[in-house]
N, C-alpha and C positions, 0 to 999 in steps of 0.2 A: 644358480639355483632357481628353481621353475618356483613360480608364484605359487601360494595357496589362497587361492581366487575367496574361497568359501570366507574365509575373514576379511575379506576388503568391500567395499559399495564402488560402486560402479560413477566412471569420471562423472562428475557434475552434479553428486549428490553427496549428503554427508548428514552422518548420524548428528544427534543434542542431545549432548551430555545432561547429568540432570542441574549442574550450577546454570547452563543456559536456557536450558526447558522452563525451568520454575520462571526468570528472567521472560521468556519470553511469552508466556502465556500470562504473566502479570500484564506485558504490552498491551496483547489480545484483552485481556477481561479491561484493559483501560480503557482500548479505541472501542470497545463495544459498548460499555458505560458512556461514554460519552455521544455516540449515534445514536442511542435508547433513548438520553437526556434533548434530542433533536425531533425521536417521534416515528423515527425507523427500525421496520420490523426486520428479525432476522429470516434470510428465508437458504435453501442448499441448493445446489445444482450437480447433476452428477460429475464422479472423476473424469469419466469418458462420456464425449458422445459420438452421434454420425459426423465423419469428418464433414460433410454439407453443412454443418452449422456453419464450420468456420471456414469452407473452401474458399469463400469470395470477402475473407475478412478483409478489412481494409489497414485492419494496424498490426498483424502477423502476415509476417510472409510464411507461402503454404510450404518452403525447407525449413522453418522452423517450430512445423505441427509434428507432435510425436504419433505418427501413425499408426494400424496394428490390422490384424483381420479378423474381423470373429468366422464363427462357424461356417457362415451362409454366405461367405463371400463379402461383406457389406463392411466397407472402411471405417476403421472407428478413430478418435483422435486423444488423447489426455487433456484435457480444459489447458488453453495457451495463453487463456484470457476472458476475466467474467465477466466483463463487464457485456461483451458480446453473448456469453450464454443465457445472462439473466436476462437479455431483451427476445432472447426466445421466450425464457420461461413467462415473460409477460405476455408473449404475443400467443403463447399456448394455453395458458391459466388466469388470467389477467384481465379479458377482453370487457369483462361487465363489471371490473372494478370501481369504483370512486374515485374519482383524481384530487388532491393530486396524489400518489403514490410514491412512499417511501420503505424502500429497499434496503437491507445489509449483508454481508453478507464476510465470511472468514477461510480462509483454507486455502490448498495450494493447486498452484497453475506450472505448466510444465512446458519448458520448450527446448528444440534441440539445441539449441546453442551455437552451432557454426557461425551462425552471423549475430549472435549476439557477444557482449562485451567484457561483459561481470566473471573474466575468467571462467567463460563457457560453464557457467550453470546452468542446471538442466530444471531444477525445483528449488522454485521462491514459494514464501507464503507472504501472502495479501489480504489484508481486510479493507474495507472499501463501502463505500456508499451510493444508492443509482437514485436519483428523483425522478420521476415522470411526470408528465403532465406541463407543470410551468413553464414557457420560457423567458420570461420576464425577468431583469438583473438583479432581481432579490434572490431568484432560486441558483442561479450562481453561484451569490455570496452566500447562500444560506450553507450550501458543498463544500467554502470554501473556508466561512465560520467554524462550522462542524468538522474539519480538517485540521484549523486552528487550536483548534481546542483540546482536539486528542491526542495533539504532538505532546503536548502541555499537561496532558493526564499522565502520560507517558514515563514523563520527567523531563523533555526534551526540555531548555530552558532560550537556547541562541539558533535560531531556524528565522527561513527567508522563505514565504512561497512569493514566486517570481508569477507576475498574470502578464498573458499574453494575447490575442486575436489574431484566429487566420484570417478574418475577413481582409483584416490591415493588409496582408501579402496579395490575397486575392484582388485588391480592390485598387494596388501597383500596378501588378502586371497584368489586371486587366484582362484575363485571356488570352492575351500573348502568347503561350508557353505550352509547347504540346504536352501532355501526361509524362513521359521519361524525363525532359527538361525541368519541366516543373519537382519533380520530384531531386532532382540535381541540386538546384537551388537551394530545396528547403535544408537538404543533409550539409550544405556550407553554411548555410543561414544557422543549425542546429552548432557547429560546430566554431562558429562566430570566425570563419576565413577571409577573411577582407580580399587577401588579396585573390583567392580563389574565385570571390564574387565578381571581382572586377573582370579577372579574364573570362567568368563566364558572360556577363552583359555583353563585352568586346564582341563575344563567339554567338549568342543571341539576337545579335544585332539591335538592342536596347537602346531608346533614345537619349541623352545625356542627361537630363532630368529625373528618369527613371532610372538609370543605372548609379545615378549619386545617390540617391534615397537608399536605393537597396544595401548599395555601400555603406552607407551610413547606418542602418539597422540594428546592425551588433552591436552597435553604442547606443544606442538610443534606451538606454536602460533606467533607473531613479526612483522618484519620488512619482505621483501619477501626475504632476509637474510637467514630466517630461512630454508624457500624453498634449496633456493642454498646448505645449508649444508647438509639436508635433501639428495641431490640429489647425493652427493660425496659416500652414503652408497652403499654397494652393493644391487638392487632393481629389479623388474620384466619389461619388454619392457613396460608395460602398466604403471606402478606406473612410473617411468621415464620419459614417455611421458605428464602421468598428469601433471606432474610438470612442466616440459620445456614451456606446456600449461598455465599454473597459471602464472608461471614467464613471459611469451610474454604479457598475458594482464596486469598484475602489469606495464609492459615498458610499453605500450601506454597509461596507466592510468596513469603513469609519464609523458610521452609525453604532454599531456594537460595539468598540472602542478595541478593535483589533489590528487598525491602520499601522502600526510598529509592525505588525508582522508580514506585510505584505509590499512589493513594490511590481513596478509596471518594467517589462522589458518587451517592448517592437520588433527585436529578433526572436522572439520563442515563437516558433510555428509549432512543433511536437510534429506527430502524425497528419499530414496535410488533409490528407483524403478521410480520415477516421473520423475530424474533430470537425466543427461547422459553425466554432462560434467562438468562449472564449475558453483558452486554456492553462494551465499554473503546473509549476513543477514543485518541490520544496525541497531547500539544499542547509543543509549542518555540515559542519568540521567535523574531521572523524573518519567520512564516508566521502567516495569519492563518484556516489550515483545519489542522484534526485530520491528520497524517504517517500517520497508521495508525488501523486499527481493527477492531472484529471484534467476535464471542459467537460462540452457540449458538444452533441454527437447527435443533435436533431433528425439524423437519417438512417440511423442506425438498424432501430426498432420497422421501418418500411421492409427491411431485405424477407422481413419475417410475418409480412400481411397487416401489421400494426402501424399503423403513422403515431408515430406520439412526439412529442420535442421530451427530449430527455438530457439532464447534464450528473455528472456523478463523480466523485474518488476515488482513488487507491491507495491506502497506504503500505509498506514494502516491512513488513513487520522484522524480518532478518535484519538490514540496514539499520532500520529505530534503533534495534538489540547491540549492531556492532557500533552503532555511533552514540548510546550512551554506556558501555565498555570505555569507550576510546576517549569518551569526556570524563569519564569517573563519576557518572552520577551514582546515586547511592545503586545499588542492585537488590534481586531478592534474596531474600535470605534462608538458604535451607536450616532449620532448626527441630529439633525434637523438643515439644513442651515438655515432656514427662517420658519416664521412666518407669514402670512397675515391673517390680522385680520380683521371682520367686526361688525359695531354695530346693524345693520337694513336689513331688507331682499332688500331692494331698493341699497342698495351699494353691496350686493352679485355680479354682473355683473360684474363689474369695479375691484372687489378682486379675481374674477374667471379670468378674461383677464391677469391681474397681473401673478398669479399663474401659468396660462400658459405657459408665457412668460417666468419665471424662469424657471420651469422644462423642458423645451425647451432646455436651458442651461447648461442643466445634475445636479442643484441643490435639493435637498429634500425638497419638500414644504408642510407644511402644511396651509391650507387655511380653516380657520372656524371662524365661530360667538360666538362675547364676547363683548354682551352690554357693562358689567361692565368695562372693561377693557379702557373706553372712561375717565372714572373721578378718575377710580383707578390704578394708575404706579404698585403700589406694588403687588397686585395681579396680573399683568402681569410678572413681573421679578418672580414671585414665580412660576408660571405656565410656562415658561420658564428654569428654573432652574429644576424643577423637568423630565422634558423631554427631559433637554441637549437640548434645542434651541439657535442656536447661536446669531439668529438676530431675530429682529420682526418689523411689519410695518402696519399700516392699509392702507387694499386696496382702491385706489384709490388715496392714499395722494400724493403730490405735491412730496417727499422726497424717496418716493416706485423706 
């Protein structure tokens, strides 16, 4: 039997119902509350733009940009990723700002999904945060505080953001590593392969000092402890400095009394080329991809005539959704305050003023007509019950 296409959506997209819509826009008003409470303004960027924005991105590959033409020829892309758009909108609208500059921003990013993971989704939505200007280890921790916080608005209760620095990897090997190898590396590094690593040193010809470390990486995970130990080895100015770095924001991220939320891992590279400093993932039960994540991207804003040092978040508002479902934190709650009833088109007036009047009040009102409802209780408590109405009243009554 041939499909009827007209009622399906298309692979890698999917309708929200209204139990998860209410759900997940309570997320969104939480992570926004909580970025407001930081000092960041909300700002938009369009659904599409020239795919030049993102032709030379460095943390989308250009198979997984949703392409398109307009009219005149000129390639246009669906946003794959804000964090790259908003460093245009700064480098377009921005320039004679005051630093330092705090950014938010909410809505959905679209990729083709062939080489992504998530069961080739096509459209996630993301709320997120970009600072500009700082790059000092408070503006870090400040991304990664305000991170903290919103999981926690959320309802998220058991969450790990994991921090990491590429500098540590870079300041290994050193240069060593032509761009394709390099890139080899980080995706076994990402994927914590031991033994993958080792036969890649073998094949790079890495010297046995360097190829133990790297080895060593995937574990090197803990308390920021492990940093400190980590830092006692003999290591390169750069690999040294990464750390002294990781470790300054870990102390401010203590400073706030947030340190339970946070631990250090020496294998997290993320996007080697994208990020330029430090980076965090955030991972819950429930869900089996990172809720959030983010660094420093200090090079970002250049592609687009702007030098700025910029670090900022993401958080994965679908995931939040599915991973407090999957925990049973409490959800929202669809409900009808009120009820006003009417039996005849003559009292319609007197149940509309009513209704008013409540949702004046910020209550949920439904206001309609139900002869029956005059001689029959029990079909009203049933028609009640079935649409979660709390109260009901007919309009105009003495009692309304």
């Amino acid at each position: 039997m041939e499909k009827d296409w007209k009622l399906l959506s298309p692979l890698g997209v999917s309708d929200v119902l209204e139990g998860d819509c209410a759900l997940k826009n309570k997320i969104e008003t939480a992570i926004a509350g909580a970025l407001d409470s930081f000092g960041y303004s909300e700002i938009q960027t369009p659904t599409f733009e020239y795919f030049d924005v993102f032709a030379d991105d460095l943390s989308i590959a250009t198979e997984d940009v949703i392409k398109f033409i307009d009219k005149s020829g000129r390639v246009l892309a669906l946003r794959p990723d804000y964090t790259t758009a908003i460093s245009r909108l700064v480098a377009s609208h921005k320039t004679e700002a005051p630093l330092p500059l705090r950014l938010r921003y909410r809505g959905n990013i679209f990729r083709a999904g062939e080489s992504y993971t998530e069961a080739r989704q096509k459209e996630f939505t993301q709320a997120g945060a970009e600072l500009f200007g700082p790059s000092g280890p408070e503006a870090d921790a400040e991304v990664i505080i305000a991170t903290i916080d919103a999981l926690l608005r959320c309802g998220l209760k058991e969450f790990q953001l994991e921090l990491g620095h590429t500098g540590f990897l870079r300041g290994v090997v050193d240069g060593r590593l032509g761009e394709d190898e390099t890139a080899e590396l980080t995706e076994l590094l990402d994927k914590k392969f031991i033994l993958g690593i080792e036969e890649f040193c073998k094949k790079a010809g890495l010297d046995p000092d360097t190829s133990e470390l790297l080895c060593e990486m995937p574990g090197l995970y803990g308390d920021p402890s492990v940093a400190e130990k980590v830092a006692e080895r003999p290591l390169s100015a750069q690999s040294r400095a990464a750390l002294e770095n990781l470790l300054a924001v870990c102390a401010a991220v203590k400073d706030y009394g947030y340190e339970k939320y946070i631990s250090v891992d020496l294998g997290l590279v993320r996007s080697f080329k994208y990020y330029t400093g430090i980076v965090f993932k955030g991972l819950t039960y429930g869900v089996a991809f990172p809720v959030c994540g983010g660094g420093r991207y200090d090079g970002l804003a250049d592609r687009f005539g702007l030098a700025l040092p910029a670090t900022g978040t993401a958080i994965w508002t679908d995931r939040v959704m599915t991973a407090l479902i999957r925990q049973k934190q409490k959800q929202a709650e669809l409900k009808i305050d009120l009820l006003i009833w009417y039996g005849r088109s003559e009292e319609r007036a007197a149940a509309y003023a009513m209704a008013r009047e409540q949702r004046e009040k910020g209550l949920r009102v439904l206001c309609e007509e139900h002869p029956d409802f005059d001689g029959d209780e029990a079909a009203r408590l049933r028609y009640m019950s079935e649409r979660k109405i709390l109260q009901a009243v007919k309009g105009g009554s003495a009692n309304g």
